[in-house]
ROVODO-912627 format. One record per residue (C-alpha): y, x, z. Coordinates in steps of 0.2 Angstrom, whole numbers, padded with zeros to 4 digits, always signed. Each point is the difference from the previous one (the first is absolute). Layout:
N
YXZ...
# end
This chain:
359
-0152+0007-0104-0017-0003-0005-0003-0017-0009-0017-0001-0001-0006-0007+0017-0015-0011-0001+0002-0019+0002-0001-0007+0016-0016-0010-0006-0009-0011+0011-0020-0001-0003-0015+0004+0006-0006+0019+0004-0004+0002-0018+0009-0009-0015-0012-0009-0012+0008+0013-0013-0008+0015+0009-0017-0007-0001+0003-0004-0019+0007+0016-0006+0001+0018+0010+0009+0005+0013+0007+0019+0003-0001+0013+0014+0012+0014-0003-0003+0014+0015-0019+0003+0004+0006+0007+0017-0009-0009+0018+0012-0016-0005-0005-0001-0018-0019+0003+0002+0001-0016+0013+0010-0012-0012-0012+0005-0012-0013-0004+0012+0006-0016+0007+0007-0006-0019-0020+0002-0005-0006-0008+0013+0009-0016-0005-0007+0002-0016+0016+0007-0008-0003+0013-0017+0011+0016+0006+0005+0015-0011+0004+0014+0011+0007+0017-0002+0011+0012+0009+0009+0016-0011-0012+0014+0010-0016+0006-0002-0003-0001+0019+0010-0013+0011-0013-0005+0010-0018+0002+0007-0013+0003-0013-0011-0011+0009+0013-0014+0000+0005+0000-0018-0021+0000-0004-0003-0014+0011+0017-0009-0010-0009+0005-0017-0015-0009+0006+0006-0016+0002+0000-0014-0012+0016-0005-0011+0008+0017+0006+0005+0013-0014+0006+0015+0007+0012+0013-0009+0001+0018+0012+0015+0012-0007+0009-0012-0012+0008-0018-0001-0004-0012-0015+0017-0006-0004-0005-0012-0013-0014-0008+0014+0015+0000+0013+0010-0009-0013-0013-0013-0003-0003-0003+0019+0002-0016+0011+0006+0009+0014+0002+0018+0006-0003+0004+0016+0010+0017+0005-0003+0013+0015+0010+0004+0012+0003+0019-0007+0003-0007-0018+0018+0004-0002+0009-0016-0010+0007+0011-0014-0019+0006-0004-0007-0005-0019-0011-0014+0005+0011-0008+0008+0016+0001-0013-0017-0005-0012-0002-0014+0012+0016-0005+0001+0005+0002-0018-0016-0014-0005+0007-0011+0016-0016+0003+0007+0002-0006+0019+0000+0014+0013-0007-0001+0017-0001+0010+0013-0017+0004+0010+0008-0005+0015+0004-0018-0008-0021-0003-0004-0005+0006+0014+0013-0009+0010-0003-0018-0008-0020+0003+0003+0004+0006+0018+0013-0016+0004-0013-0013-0008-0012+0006+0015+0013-0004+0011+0006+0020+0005+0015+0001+0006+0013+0013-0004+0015+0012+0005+0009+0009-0014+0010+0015+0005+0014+0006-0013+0014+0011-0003+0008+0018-0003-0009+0009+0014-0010-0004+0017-0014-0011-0011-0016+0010+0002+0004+0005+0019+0006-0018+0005-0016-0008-0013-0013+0011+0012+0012-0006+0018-0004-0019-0004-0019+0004-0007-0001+0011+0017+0008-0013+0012-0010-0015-0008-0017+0010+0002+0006+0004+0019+0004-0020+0003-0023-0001-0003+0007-0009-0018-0009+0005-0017+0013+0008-0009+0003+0014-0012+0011+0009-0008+0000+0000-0021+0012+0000-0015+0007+0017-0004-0009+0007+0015-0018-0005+0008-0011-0009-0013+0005-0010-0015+0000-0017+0004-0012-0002-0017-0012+0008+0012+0002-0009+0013-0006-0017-0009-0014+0008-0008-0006+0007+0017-0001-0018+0009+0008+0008+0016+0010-0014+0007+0015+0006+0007+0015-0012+0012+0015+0009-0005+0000+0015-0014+0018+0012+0002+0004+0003-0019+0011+0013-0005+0008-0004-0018+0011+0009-0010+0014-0007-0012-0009+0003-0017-0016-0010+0009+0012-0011+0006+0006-0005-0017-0017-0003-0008-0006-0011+0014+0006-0017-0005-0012-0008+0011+0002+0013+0017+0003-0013+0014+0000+0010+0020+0003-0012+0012+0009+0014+0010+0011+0012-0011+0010+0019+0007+0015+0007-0009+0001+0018+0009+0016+0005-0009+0008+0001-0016+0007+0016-0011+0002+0006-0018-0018+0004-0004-0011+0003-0016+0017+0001-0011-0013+0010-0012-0008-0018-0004+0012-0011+0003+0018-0002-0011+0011-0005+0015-0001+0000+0021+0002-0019-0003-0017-0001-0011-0010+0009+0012+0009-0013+0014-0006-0013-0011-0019+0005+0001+0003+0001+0019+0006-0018+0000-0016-0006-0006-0009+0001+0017+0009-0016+0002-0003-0008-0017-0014-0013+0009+0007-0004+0016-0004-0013+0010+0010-0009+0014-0016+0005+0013+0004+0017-0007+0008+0015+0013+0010+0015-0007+0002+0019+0010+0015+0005-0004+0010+0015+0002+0017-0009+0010+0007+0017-0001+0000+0001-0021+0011-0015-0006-0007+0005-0019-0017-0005+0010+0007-0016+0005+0006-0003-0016-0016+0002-0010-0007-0016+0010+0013-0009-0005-0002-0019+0003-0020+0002-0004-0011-0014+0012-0006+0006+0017+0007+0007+0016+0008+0016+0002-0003+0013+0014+0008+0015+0002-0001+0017+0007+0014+0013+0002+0004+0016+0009+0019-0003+0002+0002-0015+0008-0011-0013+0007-0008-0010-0010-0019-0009+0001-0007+0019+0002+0011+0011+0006+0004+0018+0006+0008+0001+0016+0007+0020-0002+0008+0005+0017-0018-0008+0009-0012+0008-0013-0009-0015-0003-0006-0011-0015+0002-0020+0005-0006-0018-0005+0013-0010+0002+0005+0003+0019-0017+0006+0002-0004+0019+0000-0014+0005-0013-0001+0019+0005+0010+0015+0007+0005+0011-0016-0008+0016+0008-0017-0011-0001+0003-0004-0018-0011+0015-0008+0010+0002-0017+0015+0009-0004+0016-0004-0005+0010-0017-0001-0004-0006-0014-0019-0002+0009+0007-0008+0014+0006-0014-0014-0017+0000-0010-0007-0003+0019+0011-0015+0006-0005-0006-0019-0018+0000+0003+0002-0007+0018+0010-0016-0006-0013-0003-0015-0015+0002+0009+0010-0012+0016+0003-0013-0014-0019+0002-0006-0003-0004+0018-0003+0014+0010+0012+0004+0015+0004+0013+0010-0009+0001+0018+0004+0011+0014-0017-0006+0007-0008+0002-0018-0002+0020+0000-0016+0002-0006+0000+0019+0003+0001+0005-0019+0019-0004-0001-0002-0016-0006+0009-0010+0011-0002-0016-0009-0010-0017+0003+0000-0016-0009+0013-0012+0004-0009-0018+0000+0016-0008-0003+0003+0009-0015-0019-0001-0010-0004+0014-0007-0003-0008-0016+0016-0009-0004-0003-0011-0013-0012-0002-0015+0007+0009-0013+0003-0008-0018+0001+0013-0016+0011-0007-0012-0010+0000-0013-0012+0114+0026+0006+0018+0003-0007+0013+0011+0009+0006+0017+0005-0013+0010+0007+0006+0015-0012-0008+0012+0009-0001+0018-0007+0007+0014-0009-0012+0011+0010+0002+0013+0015-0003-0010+0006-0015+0009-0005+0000+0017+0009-0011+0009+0013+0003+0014-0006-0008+0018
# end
């Protein structure tokens, strides 16, 4: 198992130590080039490099080059800086076992992910957020609650591993209700500060056994999704998985589950074909426009997320583009103010009628 998680360190958005020493992007892809942005723009000295000669957009790296207390290294990584840094800050495509990290690492530099800066500026403004995880069915079900928050007239979007780094959405300003972030267990264990009021397990399985020692290590970084709860807190599980259950262990918060072989509070009736709610029927499965069951779990995922977010299903709510969604005013769309304690290509974007409601 990997020892080296950072601390769960409570503070403001950027340590006193950042300001006074320098702080370490590794991976100049969309992610990096944004926490090097948003670190620069709190007045933060970054040295940032990534191993290739081209990892991102000529015009993005100049316009990093040009700002102020940014040192910029294209094609190599300076160990000995990364040794003598504050913090590193690591992309999502940065693989743990790469040698800035292991430098990082070995100097007991703290590692964070780009998730956990964005996330703590983000929070601070008062964004709330849904974290997908697990073995398969993140991206697909990350898009289903982006898509179904967007259909309920709520400012929401997609980010993490898919859609926009959350860096670059708090550089940008756009000011968003609910973000749907789709995390990973290596960002997951470099995001001490990662707080979703609403968090998905999807499944569980054997996975990256190439990076990690043991099936229980890789469980382990899973697990950290549930490292902050909170009692106001709601967890979409998988109630068909008891290794999914487990992993939430006796963590704060309420949890909600979804299954496909019994009922549960989403649920798939097989001999009528159709997705439920509780004893509510969401959807015929002939109207849910992916294949295969393991979609028709990702979509009762989604449903229950985006119900706990607020947003109901309607019969009377069709709004043609297979939303079929509204606002419940019993359940505000923004739960609660949220309190911080302290992204790849190819997401499979459903179709907008994905989800039209049977009525």
């Amino acid at each position: 198992m990997r020892s080296d998680r950072a601390g769960d360190v409570e503070g403001a958005l950027i340590p006193a130590t950042w300001r006074r020493g320098v702080v370490a992007v590794v991976g100049l892809g969309k992610s990096g080039v944004a926490a090097t942005r948003l670190l620069a723009r709190e007045g933060v000295p970054v040295y940032a490099s990534d191993a290739s000669d081209h990892p991102y957009g000529a015009e993005a790296l100049a316009a990093l080059q040009s700002l102020d207390g940014v040192a910029l290294d294209v094609g190599r990584h300076d160990l000995a800086r990364i040794r003598s840094a504050a913090a590193v800050i690591v992309s999502p495509g940065v693989p743990p076992e790469a040698p800035p990290l292991a430098a990082a690492r070995e100097a007991r530099v703290p590692i964070l992910s780009e998730i956990d800066l964005g996330f703590r500026a983000l929070a601070a403004a008062g964004t709330h957020g849904i974290a997908i995880t697990g073995t398969n069915g993140k991206t697909t079900t990350t898009a289903l609650v982006a898509h179904l928050l967007r259909g309920a007239g709520l400012r929401a979007e997609a980010a993490g591993n898919i859609g926009r780094p959350l860096a670059d959405i708090a550089l940008s300003g756009d000011r968003y209700q609910w973000l749907a972030i789709e995390v990973s267990s290596f960002q997951l264990h470099d995001s001490p500060h990662f707080a979703p009021e609403i968090g998905i397990v999807t499944n569980l399985a054997p996975d990256h056994l190439d990076r990690y020692p043991t099936v229980e290590a890789y469980y382990a970084d899973k697990q950290l999704l549930f490292r902050n709860a909170r009692a106001g807190d709601v967890w979409v599980l998988n109630g068909d998985e008891p290794p999914v259950l487990d992993l939430a262990g006796q963590a704060p918060g309420r949890r909600v589950l979804f299954a496909l072989r019994r009922r549960a509070d989403g649920w798939y009736d097989a001999s009528a074909r159709r997705l439920h709610l509780g004893d509510d029927a969401l959807l015929a499965r002939d109207e849910l426009r992916l294949l295969g069951d393991h979609n028709v779990a990702n979509a009762l995922a989604a449903a229950l997320a985006v119900r706990e977010a607020g947003v109901t299903p309607d019969r009377r709510g069709d709004r043609g583009d297979g939303s079929a969604v509204r606002v419940d005013a019993r359940r505000p769309a923004q739960r609660r103010a949220v309190h911080p304690p302290g992204a790849a290509a190819g997401a499979a974007v459903p179709p907008r009628d994905c989800l039209r409601r049977v009525g």
